[in-house]
N, C-alpha and C positions, 0 to 999 in steps of 0.2 A: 544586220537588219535595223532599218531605221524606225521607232516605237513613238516619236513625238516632234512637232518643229516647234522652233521657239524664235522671237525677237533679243538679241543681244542687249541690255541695260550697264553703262558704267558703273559699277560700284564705288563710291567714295573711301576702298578700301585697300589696303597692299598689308600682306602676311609676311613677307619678308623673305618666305620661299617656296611654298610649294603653286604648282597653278592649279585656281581653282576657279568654278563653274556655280553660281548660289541658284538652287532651284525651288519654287516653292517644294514646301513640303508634303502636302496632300496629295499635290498632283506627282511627283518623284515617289512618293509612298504606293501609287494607286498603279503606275508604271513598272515596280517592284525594283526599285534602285535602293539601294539602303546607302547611311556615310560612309560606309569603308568601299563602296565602287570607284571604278574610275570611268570614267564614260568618251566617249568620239561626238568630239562638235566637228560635223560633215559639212561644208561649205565650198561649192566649185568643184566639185568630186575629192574634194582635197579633205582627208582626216585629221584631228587634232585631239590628243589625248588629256584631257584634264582629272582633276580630282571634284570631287563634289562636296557643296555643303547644301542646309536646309535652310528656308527663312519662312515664316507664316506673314510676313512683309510685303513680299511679292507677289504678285498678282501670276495667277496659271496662264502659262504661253510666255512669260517671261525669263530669260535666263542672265542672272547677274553676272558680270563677270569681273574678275579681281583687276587691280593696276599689271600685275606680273602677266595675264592671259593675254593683255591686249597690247603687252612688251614684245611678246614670245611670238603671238602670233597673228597673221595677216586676218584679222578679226578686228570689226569696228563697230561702235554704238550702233545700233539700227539696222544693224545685217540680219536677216532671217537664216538660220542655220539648221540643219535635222540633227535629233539626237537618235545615238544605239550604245547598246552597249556595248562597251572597249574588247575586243578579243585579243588575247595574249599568241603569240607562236607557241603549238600545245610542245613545239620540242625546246625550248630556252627552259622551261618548268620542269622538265623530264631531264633535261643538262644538270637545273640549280639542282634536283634530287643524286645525281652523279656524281655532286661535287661536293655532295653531305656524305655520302658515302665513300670518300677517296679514292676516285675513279679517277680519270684520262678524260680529257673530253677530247670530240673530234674538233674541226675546222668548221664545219656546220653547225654542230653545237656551240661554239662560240659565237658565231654570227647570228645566231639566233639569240643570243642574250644579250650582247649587244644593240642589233637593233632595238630589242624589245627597251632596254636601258634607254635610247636616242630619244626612242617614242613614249616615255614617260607610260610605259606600259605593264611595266613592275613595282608593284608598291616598296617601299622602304623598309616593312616587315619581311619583303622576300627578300632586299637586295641585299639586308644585313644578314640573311641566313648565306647566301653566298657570299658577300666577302668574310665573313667569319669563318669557313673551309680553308683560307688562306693562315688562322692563328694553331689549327690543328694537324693540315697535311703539308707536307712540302710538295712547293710548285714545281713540277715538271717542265723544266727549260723552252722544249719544244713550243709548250700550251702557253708560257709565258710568252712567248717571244711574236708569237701568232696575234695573242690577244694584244698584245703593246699595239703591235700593226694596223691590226681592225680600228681597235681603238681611233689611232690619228685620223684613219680616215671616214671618221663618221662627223669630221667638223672642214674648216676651212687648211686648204695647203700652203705651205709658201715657197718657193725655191729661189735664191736668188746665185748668182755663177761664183765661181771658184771657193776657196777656201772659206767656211762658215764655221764659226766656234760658238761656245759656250762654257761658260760653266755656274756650274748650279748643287750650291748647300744643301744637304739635306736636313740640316735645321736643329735644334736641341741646343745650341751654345748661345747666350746672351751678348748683346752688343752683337759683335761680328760682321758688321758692314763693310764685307770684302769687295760688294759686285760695283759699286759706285765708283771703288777704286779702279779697277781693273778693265770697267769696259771702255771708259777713254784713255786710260791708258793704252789698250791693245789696238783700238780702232785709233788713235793718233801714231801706231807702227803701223796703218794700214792694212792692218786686217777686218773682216768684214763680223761683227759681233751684234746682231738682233736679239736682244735680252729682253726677256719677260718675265715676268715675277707674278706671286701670289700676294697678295695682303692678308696681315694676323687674323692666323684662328685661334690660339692657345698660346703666343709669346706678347710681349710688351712693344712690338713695331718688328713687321719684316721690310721685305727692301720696298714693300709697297707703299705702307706711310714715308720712309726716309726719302723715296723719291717726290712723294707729292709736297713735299718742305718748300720745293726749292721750281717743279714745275708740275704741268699735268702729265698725268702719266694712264690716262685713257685715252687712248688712240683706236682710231678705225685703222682695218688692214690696205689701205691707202694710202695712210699716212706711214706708217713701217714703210712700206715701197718705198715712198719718196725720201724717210729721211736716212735710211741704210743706202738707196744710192747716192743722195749727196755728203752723207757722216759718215757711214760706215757701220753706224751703230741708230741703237735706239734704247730708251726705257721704258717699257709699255707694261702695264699692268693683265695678266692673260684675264682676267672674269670676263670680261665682253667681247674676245677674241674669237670665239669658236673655237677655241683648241680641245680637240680630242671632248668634245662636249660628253658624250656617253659617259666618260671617268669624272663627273662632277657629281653626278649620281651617287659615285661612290663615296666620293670624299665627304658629301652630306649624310653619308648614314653613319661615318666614322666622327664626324667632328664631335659630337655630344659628349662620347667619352675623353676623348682626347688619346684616340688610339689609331693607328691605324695601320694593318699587316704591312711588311715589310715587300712584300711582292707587289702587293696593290700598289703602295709608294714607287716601286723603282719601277712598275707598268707608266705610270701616270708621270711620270717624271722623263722617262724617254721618249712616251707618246708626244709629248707635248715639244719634247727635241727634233721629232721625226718629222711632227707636220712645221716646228717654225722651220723646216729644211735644215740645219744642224748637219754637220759631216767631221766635225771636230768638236771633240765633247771632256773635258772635265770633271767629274763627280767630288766635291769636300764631302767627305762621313768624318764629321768631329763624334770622338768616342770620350765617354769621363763618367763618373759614378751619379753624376745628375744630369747626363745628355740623353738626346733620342735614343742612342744605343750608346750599351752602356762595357761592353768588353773587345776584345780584339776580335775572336772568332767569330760573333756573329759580324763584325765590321768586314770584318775578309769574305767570309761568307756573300752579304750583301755586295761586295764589292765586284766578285764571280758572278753574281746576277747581273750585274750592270755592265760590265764587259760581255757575256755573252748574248744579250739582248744587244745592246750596240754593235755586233758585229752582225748580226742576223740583220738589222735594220741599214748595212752599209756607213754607220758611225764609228769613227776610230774613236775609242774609248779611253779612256784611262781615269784611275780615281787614286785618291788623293786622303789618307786615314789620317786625320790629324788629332791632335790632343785638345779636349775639350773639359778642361778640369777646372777654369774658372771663365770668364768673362776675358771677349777677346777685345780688348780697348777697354776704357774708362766708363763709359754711357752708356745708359738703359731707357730709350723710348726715342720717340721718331728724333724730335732735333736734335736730344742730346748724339744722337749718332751719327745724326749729316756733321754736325761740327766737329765731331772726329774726323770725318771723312774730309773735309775741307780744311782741316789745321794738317792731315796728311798732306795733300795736293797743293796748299801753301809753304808745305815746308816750317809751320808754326812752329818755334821753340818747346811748346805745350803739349806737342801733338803725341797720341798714341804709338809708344814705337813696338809693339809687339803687336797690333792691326797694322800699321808700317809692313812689319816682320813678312804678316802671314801672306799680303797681298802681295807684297812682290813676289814669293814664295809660289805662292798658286800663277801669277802671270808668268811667271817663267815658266814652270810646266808646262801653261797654255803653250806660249811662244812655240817650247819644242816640239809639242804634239803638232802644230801646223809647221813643224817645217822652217821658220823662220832662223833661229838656230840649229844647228847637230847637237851642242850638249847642255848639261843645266847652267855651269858655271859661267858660259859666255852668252845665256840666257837672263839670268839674273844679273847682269851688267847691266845687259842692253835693258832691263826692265829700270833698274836703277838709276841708271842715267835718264831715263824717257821722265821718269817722275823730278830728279833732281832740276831737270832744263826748264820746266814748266810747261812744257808742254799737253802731258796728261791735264794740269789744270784749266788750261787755253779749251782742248778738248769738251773736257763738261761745260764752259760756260758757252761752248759752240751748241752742245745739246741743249741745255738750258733755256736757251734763247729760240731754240729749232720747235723746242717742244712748249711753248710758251710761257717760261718764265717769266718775272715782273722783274727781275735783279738777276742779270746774268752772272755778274761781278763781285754776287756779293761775297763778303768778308766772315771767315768762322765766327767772328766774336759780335757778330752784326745780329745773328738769331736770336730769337724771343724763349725765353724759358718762360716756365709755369712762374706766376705772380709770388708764391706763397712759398717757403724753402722753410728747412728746417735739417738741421743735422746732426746724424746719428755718431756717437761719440763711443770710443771706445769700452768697453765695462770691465775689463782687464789688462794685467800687460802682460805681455807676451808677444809670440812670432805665430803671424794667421798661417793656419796649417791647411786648413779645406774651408772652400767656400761653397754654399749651397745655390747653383744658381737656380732651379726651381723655386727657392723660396725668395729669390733677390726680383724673380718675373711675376711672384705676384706681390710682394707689396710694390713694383712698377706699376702693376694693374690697379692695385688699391688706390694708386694718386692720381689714376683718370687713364692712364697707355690701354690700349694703341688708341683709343677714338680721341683723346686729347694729344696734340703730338707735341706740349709745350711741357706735361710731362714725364719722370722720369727720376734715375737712380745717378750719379758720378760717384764712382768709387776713386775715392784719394790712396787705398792701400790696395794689394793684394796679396798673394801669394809669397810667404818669403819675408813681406817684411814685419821689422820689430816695432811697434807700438806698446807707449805709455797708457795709464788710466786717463780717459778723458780723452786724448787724443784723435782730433777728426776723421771719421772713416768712411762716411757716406753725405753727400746733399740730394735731400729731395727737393724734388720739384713738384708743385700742383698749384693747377688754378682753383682750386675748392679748400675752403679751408675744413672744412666737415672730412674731407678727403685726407686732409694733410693729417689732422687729429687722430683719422682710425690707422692710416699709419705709425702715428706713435707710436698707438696701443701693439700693433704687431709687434714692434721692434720690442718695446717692454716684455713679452710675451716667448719671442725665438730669438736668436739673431742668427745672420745667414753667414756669418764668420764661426769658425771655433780655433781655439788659441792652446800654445804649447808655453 
């Protein structure tokens, strides 16, 4: 029931994420709206779910609206719109109660919470009581595998013909810029590899900053079309994709703590397989005493969810439990890790050979899972040779240039670092026994990573070797020197080495 019309007013304002609707306050007080509503701006018979705030600024009949409302929705300065209040599906609430309870939900129960999710129709206080069901009961295969489903298709499809791979980290190991490696490699053997990535919530540069180093990696689903038919590939960032949009929902009520259940992650992570159309799939779960996970059994565990979801969704599966007990390459923040990645594909004297290792490692997997090979060994050839030839290199500067690069060509040692360096010296001698990479991602973060991508950590030692007193172990990088200083003070304070 519609309670008031109103005229739309741009606001000079963007919150960063939720949408929201600014109403005077007298009149939203007198209508009986309180701030924790959410309300339907009705326009063309068409509903739109917002969040509200108060202002005693605005004039009554007026309804502000944020930068994020008028992104989201086909809503523009000067529209006359009706407001009512938001009704939820009374059975999505009667599900979340279900599922505080460690119940089963049906097929209809989950589509009700779903859509309710789509349509910005569950507050953030409900959605964290249901994804938190997931840190207390285990997920029933069936209901997982349903919801991954619904999931994808509450945003944009893609299909494109024959053999479609992937693979995709589940994240916790520092450095680790395998995908840069891999998907011109694989798509220069002519396989068809549409790669999407997230950008940093809680690390020091995912594959989102390291791809935006070198070109843009925001793409319309037009441009994927066009450049997986002419390349084979692509590197497209998903936030502005439509993928599986319902599951961002969730990932916004998990990011704060920096937590987020293990089900939820591998729903959201195959959903997003299912709609880029994926049929060949890879799973990295790096395991170590400072990764996302942290022992074998739950990695196998996880690993059993991810297999039997991708078979339910028609994806041959397979994953991939690797060691995650220090930093895999040298670099910690965007460029320090494209130049890994490009002193790989150059073949640099310099270059990271344990990212080397892992990436030919995981491409040959790829390779077998689609077929290309029968077994690993004459997988790992033909991946090695692909990289030795130059080819995979030729490859990225083909994307590079496809995706708008300004320097297709360019040279690892051509990148800009943070202005400001300073390096952390050994404080004993001895052999580095463990390295803490939680604390090596946030003093990255202390010198400006991920929003600065110039910088960042290069480790000269790791694991294994012997180091004198004083001896070089780390260079920062930052463009702030206020930055670079409270770094010191970290390093005086912990170090993210300990010594035998």
């Amino acid at each position: 029931m519609e309670i008031f019309s109103g005229k739309i007013k741009k606001l000079n304002i963007s919150n960063g994420e939720g949408i929201v609707a600014m109403l005077n306050t007298q009149e939203a007080t007198a209508y009986g709206i309180s701030p924790q509503d959410k309300i339907s701006l009705i326009r063309n018979k068409e509903e739109y779910v917002v969040d509200v705030a108060f202002s005693d600024e605005l004039e009554p009949g007026i309804i502000g609206a944020t930068q994020e409302l008028l992104d989201n929705y086909p809503i523009m300065e000067g529209d006359n719109v009706l407001v009512s209040f938001m009704r939820t599906n009374p059975l999505s609430l009667v599900a979340i109660r279900k599922k505080l309870l460690g119940e089963k939900l049906t097929t209809e129960e989950i589509d009700a919470i779903i859509e309710d999710m789509q349509n910005n129709k569950l507050s953030d206080l409900i959605l964290a009581y249901y994804t938190a069901t997931s840190f207390f009961y285990k997920s029933d295969p069936e209901e997982l595998a349903y919801t991954t489903k619904a999931t994808a298709y509450t945003g944009d499809m893609y299909r494109f013909p024959g053999i479609v791979a992937s693979k995709y980290c589940i994240g916790g190991v520092s450095g680790n810029e395998t995908t840069m490696i891999i998907v011109p490699l694989l798509a220069s053997l002519g396989i068809t590899i549409p790669k999407t990535f997230s950008k940093s919530i809680t690390s020091p540069a995912a594959t989102g900053e390291c791809v935006e180093v070198l070109m843009k990696s925001e793409l319309k689903k037009a441009e994927i079309i066009r450049l997986v038919d002419k390349h084979k590939c692509c590197l497209a960032w998903n936030g502005n994709l439509n993928l599986a949009p319902a599951n961002d929902r969730i990932i916004k009520v998990s990011a704060p703590l920096g937590m987020e259940p293990y089900a939820r992650m591998i729903s959201s992570i195959m959903a997003k397989n299912y709609a880029m159309g994926i049929n060949h799939c890879l799973i990295d779960i790096p395991v170590g005493p400072t990764a996302k996970v942290t022992n074998q059994a739950d990695a196998e565990r996880i690993a059993s969810h991810f297999r039997n979801i991708g078979s339910s969704l028609g994806i041959k599966t397979e994953v991939a439990i690797t060691q995650a007990i220090q930093p895999i390459g040298n670099g910690i923040g965007a460029v320090l890790q494209v130049r890994e990645v490009l002193r790989i594909l150059q073949q640099h004297p310099e270059r990271a050979l344990d990212l080397q290792e892992k990436a030919l490692d995981l491409a040959a997997q790829l390779i077998v899972i689609c077929g290309l090979k029968e077994d690993y060994s004459s997988a790992l050839e033909l991946a090695t040779s692909e990289l030795h030839s130059g080819k995979a290199r030729t490859k990225l500067q083909e994307i590079i240039k496809a995706q708008g690069g300004e320097k297709p060509d360019i040279n690892s040692e051509e990148l800009s670092l943070g202005s400001e360096t300073f390096d952390y010296t050994a404080p004993t001698e001895g052999e580095i026994s463990s390295i803490d990479m939680k604390y090596l991602n946030m003093l990255a973060k202390t010198l400006g990573a991920p929003g600065d991508a110039g910088a960042g950590l290069f480790l000269h030692k790791k694991l294994g070797n012997k180091v004198q007193k004083g001896e070089k172990l780390i260079t920062c990088y930052a463009n702030s020197v206020n930055k670079l200083n409270l770094t010191k003070e970290l390093f005086e304070e912990n170090s993210p080495y300990t010594f035998s």
